[in-house]
Each structure stands twice: as structure tokens, then as C-alpha cells.
N, C-alpha and C positions, 0 to 999 in steps of 0.2 A: 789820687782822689778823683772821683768821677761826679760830674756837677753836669744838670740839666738845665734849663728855663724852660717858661712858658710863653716868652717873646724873645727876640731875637735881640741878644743882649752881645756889645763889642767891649774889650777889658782889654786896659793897658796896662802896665805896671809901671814903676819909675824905673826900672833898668833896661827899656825899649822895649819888652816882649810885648806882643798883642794880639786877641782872639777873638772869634766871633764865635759866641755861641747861641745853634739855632735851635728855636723853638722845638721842644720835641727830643730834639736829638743828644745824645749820651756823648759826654766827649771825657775825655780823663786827661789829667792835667797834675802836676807838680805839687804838693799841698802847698808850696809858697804860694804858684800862680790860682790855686784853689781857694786859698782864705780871700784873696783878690777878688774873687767868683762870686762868692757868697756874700761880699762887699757888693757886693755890684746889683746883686739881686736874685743870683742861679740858686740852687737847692744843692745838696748833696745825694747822693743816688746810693745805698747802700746796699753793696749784695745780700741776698737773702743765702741764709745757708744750707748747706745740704740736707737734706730732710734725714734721719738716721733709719736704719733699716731697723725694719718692727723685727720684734725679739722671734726667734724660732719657737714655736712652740715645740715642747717634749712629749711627744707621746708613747704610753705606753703600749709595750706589747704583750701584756697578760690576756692569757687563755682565760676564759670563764671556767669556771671549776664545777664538777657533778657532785 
């Protein structure tokens, strides 16, 4: 999971781990230590996804006809 803030927020969990996350800055993190995160005050950051490539157009190659 990748969690942001907007101020500088320090997260500890009950099994010793502990993080500082800085304003601004993208940090990714364990979904355990992440729902922590979000408890805390961080946002979740979601990838946006691939944009898909526009469809080919077909064109044709017909002669004009007399």
C-alpha cells in the first residue's frame, strides 16, 4: 500500500515497527503497517492506470471508380 500526508506524521504499531511519514512524500508500506497509516491520518495514494491505446483506425484502400 502506498500512503501519503499532508504533515509530517510518526506511526508506530504494537509489534515495535515505526515510521515517519513526510509531508508530501509517497512512502509504501505493508497493508498491515498501512491501515496503521490511515489510522493515523495518511491518505492512500492509488496508481492511476495505464491509459489504453486508442483503437487503430481501418482504412480503406478502394480506388474511386470512373
Amino acid at each position: 500500500m502506498k500512503v501519503t500526508a499532508k504533515t509530517d506524521i510518526y506511526v508506530s504499531s504494537p509489534w515495535g515497527a515505526a515510521i515517519i511519514v513526510r509531508a508530501g512524500e509517497v512512502k509504501e508500506v505493508g497493508d498491515d503497517f498501512g491501515y496503521l497509516c490511515l489510522q493515523a491520518g495518511c491518505t492512500e495514494v492509488k496508481d492511476e492506470p495505464k491509459p489504453k491505446p486508442a483503437p487503430k483506425k481501418k482504412t480503406s484502400a478502394k480506388k474511386a471508380e470512373s
